[in-house]
N, C-alpha and C positions, 0 to 999 in steps of 0.2 A: 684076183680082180685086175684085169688092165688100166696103164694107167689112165685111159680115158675116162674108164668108170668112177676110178678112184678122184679125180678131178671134182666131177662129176655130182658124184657123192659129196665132197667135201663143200664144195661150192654151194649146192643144196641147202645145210647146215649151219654157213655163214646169210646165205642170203634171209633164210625162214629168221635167223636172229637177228640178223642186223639192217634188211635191207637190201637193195642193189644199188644204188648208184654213187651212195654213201661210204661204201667199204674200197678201198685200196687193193688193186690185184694183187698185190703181195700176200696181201689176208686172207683173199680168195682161195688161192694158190696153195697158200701154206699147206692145209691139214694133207692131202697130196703131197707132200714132197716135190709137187716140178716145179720148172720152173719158168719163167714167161716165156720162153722158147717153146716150149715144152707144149705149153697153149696155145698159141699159134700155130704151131704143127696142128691139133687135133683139131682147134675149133676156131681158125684164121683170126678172132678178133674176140677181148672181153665179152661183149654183143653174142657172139657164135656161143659160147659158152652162158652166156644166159637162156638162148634158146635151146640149147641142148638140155638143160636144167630143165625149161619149164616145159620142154617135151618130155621128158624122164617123168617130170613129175603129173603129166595130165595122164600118164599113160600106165601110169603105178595106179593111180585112181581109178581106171576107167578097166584095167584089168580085174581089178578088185571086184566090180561090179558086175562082170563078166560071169553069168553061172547063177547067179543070187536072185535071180526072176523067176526061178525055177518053181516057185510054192503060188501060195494062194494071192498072197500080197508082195508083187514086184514092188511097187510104190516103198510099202512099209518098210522092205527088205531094206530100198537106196538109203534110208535113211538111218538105218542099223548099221548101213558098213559106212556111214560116213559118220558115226556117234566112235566103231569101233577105229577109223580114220585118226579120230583127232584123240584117242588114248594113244596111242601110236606114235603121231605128231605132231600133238600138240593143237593147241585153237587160239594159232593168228590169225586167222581168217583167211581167207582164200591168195594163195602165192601168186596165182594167175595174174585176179584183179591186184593184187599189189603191184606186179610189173607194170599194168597194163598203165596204171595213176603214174609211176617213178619215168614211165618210157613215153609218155604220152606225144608229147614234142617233140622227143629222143632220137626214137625209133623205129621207125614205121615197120618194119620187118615183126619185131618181138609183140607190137600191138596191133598188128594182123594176126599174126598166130596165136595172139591170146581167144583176139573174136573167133578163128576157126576153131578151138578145143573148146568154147563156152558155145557156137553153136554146133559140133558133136555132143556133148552133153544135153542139150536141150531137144534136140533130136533123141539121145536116150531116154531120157524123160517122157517124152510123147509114148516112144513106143513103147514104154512102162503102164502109160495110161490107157492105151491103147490095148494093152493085153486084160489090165484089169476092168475094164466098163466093156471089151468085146467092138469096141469101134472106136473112131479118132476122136477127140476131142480139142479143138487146139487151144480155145480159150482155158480150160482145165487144165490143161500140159503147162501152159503160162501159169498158171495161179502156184502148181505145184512147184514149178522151176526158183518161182521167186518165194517160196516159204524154205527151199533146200539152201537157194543162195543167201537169202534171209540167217535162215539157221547158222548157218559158214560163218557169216559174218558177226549175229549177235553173241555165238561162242566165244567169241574172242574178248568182251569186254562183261558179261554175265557168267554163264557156267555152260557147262555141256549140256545142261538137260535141257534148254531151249531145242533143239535138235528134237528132243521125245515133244513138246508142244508142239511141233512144226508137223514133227511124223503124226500125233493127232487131229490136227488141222488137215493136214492133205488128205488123211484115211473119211476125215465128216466130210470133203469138198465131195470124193469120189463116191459115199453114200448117197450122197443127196442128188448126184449124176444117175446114179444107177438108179436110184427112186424114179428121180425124173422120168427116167429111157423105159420104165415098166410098164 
């Protein structure tokens, strides 16, 4: 791994446990071996290296999900690799929106690209729901977007299986669409 990755990586790990604006570059840094030179070079500024982070990290996700639409239930699927997600990594809830609360005042760059990767995602969401009822929905793609985000977040202070409440919530929302639409 280069050391950008490795930064990268490490930075990820400190941020998911501790935070971002609370930890000390040195801490950041650390698990990496570089050193604040080192960061600079790669990512010009602490800031560069959070969004490198929460790019790395929207796009581990959104790979993840890439392929997994392929059966009968896209919907149900998103919800499966995001149960299979937080065995993986854990359920602090969404790293995104944690930057987006810590940068809010901060940073207008990193809570810009927060909104741009939370509307890519809701944009996948649509055309999850769009595959399964065979036409748009937009009101339904919302309801679904906020039981996922939902999900994200009440993992972090309940348990995982809210995630399978949510994934049956959004499978009855899409029934009762497809009822409707017969």
């Amino acid at each position: 791994m280069d050391k950008r990755n490795e930064m990268i990586a490490g930075a990820v790990r400190i941020f998911e446990a501790e935070g971002f604006r609370g930890v000390g570059i040195d801490r950041v840094i650390a698990p990496s071996g570089a050193s604040t030179r080192t960061l600079y070079k790669h990512f010009g500024s602490r800031d560069g290296l959070v969004i490198a982070v929460l790019e790395a990290r929207h796009r581990a996700f959104m790979d993840l999900l890439e392929g997994d639409d392929e059966g009968a239930d896209p919907v149900g699927l998103m919800f499966d690799t995001l149960a299979a997600w937080m065995q993986t990594h854990g359920s602090r809830g969404c790293m995104l929106l944690r930057a987006r609360s810590e940068y809010a005042s901060a940073c207008e760059p990193i809570v810009s690209l927060v909104h741009q990767q939370k509307d890519e995602f809701r944009a996948e969401v649509a055309r999850r729901v769009r595959i399964a009822l065979g036409q748009d929905d937009a009101l339904l793609a919302t309801q679904v977007w906020l039981l996922f985000e939902g999900a994200t977040a009440a993992a972090s202070v309940a348990d995982a299986s809210v995630i399978d409440d949510a994934k049956r919530a959004a499978l009855a929302l899409l029934a009762h669409a497809s009822e409707r639409l017969s």
